[in-house]
Every structure is written in C-alpha cells, then in structure tokens.
Backbone as a printed PyTorch tensor [residue, N CA C, xyz], in Angstrom:
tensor([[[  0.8430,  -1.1750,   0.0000],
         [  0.0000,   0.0000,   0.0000],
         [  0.8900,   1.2420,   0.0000]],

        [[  0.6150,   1.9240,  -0.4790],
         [  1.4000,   3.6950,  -1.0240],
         [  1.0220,   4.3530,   0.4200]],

        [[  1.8700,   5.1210,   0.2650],
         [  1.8200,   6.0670,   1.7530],
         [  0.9840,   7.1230,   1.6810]],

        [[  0.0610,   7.3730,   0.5840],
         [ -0.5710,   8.3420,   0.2110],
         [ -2.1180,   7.9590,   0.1540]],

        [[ -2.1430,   6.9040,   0.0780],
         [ -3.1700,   5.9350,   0.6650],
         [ -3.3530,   6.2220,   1.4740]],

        [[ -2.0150,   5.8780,   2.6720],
         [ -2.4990,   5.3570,   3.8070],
         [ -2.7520,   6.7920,   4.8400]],

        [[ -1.8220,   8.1240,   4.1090],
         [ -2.0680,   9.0830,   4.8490],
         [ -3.7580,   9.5160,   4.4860]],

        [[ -4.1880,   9.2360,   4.2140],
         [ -5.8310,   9.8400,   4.0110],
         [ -6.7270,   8.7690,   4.6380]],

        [[ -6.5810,   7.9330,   5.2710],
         [ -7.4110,   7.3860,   6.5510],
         [ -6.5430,   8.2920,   7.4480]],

        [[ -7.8300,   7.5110,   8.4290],
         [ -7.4810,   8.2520,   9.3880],
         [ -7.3470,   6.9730,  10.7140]],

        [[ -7.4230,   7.3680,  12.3380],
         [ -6.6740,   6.1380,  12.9810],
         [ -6.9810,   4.9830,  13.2120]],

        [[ -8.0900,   4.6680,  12.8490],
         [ -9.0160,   3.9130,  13.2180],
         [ -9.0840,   3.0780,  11.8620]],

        [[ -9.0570,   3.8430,  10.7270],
         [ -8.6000,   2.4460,   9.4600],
         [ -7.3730,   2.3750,   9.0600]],

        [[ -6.2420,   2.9550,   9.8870],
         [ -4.5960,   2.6920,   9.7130],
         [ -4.5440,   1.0360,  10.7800]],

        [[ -5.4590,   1.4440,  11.4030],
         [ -5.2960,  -0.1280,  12.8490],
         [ -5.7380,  -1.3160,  12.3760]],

        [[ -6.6440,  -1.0970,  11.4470],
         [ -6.8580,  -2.0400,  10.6410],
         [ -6.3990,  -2.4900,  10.0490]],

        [[ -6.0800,  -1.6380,   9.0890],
         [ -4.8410,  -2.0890,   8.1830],
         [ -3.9410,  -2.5530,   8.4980]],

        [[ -3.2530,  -2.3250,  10.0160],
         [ -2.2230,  -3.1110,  10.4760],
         [ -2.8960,  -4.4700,  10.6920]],

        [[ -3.6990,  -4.5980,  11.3880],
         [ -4.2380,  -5.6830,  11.8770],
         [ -4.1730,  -7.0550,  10.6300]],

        [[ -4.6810,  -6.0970,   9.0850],
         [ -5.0830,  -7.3560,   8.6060],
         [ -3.3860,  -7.7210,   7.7180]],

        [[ -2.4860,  -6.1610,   7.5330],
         [ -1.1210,  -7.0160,   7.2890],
         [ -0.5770,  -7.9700,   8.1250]],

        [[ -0.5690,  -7.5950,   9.4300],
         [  0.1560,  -8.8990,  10.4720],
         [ -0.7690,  -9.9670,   9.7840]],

        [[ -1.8030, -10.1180,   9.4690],
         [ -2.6200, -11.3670,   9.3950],
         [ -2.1620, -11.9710,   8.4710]],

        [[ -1.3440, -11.1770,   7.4000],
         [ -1.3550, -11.7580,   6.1860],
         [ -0.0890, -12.2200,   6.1840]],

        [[  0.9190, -11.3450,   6.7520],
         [  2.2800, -11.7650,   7.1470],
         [  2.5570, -12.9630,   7.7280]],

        [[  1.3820, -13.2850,   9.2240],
         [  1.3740, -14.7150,   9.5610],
         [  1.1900, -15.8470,   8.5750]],

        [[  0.1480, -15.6500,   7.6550],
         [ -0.4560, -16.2310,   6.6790],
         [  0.7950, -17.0470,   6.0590]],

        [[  1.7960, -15.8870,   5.5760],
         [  2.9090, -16.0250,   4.2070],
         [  3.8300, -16.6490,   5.3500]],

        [[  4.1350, -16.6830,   6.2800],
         [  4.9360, -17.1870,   7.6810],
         [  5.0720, -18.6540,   7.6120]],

        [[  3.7520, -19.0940,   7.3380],
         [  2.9930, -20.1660,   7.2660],
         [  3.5870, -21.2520,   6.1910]],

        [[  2.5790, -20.2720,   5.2830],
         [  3.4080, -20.6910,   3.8450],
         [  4.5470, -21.2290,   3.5980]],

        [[  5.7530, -20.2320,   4.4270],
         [  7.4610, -20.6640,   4.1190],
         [  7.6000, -21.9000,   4.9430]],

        [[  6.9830, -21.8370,   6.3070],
         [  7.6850, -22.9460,   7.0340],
         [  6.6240, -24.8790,   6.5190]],

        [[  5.7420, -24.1970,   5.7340],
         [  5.4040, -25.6490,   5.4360],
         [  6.0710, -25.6490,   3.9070]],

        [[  7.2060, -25.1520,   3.2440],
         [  7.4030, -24.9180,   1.7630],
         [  6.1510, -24.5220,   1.1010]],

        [[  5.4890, -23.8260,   1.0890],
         [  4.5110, -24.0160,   0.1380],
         [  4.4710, -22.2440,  -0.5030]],

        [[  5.3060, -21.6480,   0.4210],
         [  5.6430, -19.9940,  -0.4310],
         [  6.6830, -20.3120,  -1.8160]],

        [[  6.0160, -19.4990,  -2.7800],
         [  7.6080, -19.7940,  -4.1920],
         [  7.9390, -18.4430,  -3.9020]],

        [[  7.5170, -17.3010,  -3.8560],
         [  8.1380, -15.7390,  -4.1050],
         [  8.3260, -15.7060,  -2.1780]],

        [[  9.1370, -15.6700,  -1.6070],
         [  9.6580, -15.2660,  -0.4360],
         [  9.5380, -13.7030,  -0.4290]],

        [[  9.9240, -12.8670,  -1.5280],
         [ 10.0620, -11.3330,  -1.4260],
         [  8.6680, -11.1640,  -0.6840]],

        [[  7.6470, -11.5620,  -0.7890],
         [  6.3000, -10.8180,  -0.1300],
         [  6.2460, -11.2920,   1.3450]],

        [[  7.2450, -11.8290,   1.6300],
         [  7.4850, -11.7720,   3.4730],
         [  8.5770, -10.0500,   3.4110]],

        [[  9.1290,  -9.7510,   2.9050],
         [  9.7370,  -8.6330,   2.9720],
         [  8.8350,  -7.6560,   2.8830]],

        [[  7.9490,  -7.6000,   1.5490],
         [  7.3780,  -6.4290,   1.5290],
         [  5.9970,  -6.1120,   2.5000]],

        [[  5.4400,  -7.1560,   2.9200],
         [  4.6040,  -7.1370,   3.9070],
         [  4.9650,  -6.6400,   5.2860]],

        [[  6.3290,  -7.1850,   5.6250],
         [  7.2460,  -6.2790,   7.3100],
         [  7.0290,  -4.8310,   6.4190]],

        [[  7.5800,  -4.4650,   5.7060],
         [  8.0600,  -3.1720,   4.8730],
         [  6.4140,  -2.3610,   5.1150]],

        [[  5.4190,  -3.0100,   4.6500],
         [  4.3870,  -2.3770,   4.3910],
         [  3.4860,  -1.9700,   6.1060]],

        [[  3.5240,  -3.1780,   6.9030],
         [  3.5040,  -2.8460,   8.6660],
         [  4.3620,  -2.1300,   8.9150]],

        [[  5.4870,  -1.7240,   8.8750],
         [  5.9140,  -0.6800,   9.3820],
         [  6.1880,   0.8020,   8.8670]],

        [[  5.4910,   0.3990,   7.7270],
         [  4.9600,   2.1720,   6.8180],
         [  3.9850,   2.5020,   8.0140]],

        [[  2.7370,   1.7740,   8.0120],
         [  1.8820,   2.0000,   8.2880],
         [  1.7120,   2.2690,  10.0340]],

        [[  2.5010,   1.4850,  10.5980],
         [  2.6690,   1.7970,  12.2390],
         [  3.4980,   3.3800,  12.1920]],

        [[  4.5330,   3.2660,  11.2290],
         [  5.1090,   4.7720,  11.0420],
         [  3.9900,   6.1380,  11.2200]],

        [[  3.2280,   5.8940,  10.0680],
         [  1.9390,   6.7800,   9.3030],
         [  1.1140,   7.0040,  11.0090]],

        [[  1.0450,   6.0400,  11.6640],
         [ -0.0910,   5.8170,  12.4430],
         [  0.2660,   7.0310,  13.1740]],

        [[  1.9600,   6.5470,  13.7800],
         [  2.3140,   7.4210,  14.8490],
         [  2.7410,   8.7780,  14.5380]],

        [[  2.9710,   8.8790,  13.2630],
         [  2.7780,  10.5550,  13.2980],
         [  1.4530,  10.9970,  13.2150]],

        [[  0.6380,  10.4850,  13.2010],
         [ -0.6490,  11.0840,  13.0500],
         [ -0.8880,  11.1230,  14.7960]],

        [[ -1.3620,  10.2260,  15.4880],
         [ -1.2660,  10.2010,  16.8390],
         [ -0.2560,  11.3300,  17.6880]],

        [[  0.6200,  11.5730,  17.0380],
         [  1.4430,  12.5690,  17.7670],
         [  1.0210,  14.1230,  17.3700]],

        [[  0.5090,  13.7540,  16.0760],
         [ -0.2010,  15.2350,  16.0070],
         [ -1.2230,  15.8220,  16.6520]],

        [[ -1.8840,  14.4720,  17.3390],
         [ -3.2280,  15.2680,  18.2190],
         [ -2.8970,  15.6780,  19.5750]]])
C-alpha cells in the first residue's frame, strides 16, 4: 500500500490495516515454514508495508 493511501485514513482504518497485514504476514509465515511460499520477497514487503503503516499511524497520533 502507497503512503498516500495510507495518509488519508485516518486512525481507526490505519489499525486495521495493520491488523489485517500482520494477518497476512502470519499467513505467508505459514506458507514458508510448510514450503509451500515460491516468491519469499512478499514476506519482505509485507514487514516493509507494517511498518509504513505503524510509522503513518504514529505521526498522526502525535499530532493530536
């Protein structure tokens, strides 16, 4: 997800959004340790994409 996205929610659908990347991250977690992931890069870009978004969260939170 683009950061330009994510800056136009607001905090309450950034938490979500975290919520359902960890979910998906576990998901692909999954995947590797039973072999059944072929592209490994989307365990990278999924950490990459949770911590845009925990980023995004907390400057917004610090602004109020």
């Amino acid at each position: 997800m683009k950061t330009t996205e994510l800056r136009q929610k607001d905090v309450a659908g950034i938490e979500t959004e975290i919520k359902a990347l960890q979910k998906a991250h576990f998901g692909l977690r999954m995947q590797k340790a039973t072999q059944q992931l072929g592209n490994t890069n989307t365990l990278r870009a999924t950490r990459r994409d949770i911590a845009r978004a925990k980023t995004i969260l907390a400057e917004k939170q610090a602004a109020k």
